[in-house]
Each structure stands twice: as structure tokens, then as C-alpha cells.
Steps between C-alpha positions, in 0.01 A plus 500: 500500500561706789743818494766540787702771608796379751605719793850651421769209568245289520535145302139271388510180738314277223439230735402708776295715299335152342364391848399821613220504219471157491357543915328810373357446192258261323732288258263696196607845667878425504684732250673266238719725384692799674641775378749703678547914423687743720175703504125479383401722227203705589241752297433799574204383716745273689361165358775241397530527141423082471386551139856493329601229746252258375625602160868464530408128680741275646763448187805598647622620143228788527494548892800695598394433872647154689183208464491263721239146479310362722638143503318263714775179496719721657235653739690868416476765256812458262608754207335467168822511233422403144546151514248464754249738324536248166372221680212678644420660122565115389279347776777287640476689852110517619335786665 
């Protein structure tokens, strides 16, 4: 999962987005999931605090943030709702 913070009045392009990492990334370096906050949190030695991200996941019941999934019919990055996050937790969508 890869944290984003948008540029004010800024909007995520998910298909854009999706083929600039697919041209710039290895397919096993590609975030899966994003996860969009209006800023990063930071300690007090300015590192990204990544350890209650991991934590919280990618259920959007406990992420207050927008998620969004990698989804490669598509070709774009599309937002993870519940329904979607049930099949992935049920295996019906593959990762």
C-alpha cells in the first residue's frame, strides 16, 4: 500500500495514475492498494509514522482515509468500498 497526499484541488486520475507505475514499476513493485490522506503523519524525527498504517489495513470500516485497488481488468486504480473489500477477504477477487 502506498500513502498519497493530493495537491489542493487536485482529483486521483486512477487510470492515469495505473500506467504511470505500470511504465515505472516492476508489476511486484506496483502498490496494490492506495490510500489517500490530506497529509502524512510524521514523528518527531520526521519519519512517516507507517506503523499504524499497516495496522489499520485496507478495511474501509477501520480506515477513515479514501482506499483505492489496484485493479488490473480495468488497467486503473478504482476505490475500494466494502463490497469490493468482501470479495478480496472471500478470495473471489485475486491479488
Amino acid at each position: 500500500m502506498a500513502a498519497l497526499v493530493l495537491r489542493p484541488g487536485c482529483r486521483l486520475d486512477g487510470a492515469g495514475l495505473y500506467q504511470h507505475v505500470a511504465e515505472l514499476l516492476p508489476p511486484y513493485a506496483q502498490p496494490r492498494f492506495l490510500r489517500l490522506q490530506e497529509r502524512l503523519e510524521m514523528t518527531a524525527t520526521f519519519k512517516q509514522q507507517k506503523v499504524r498504517l499497516a495496522q489499520e489495513g485496507f478495511d474501509p470500516e477501520r480506515v477513515p482515509d479514501p482506499l483505492f485497488l489496484l485493479d488490473e481488468a480495468t488497467r486503473a486504480y478504482v476505490p475500494l468500498g466494502p463490497a469490493l473489500w468482501e470479495d478480496i477477504v472471500a478470495g473471489h477477487v485475486r491479488l
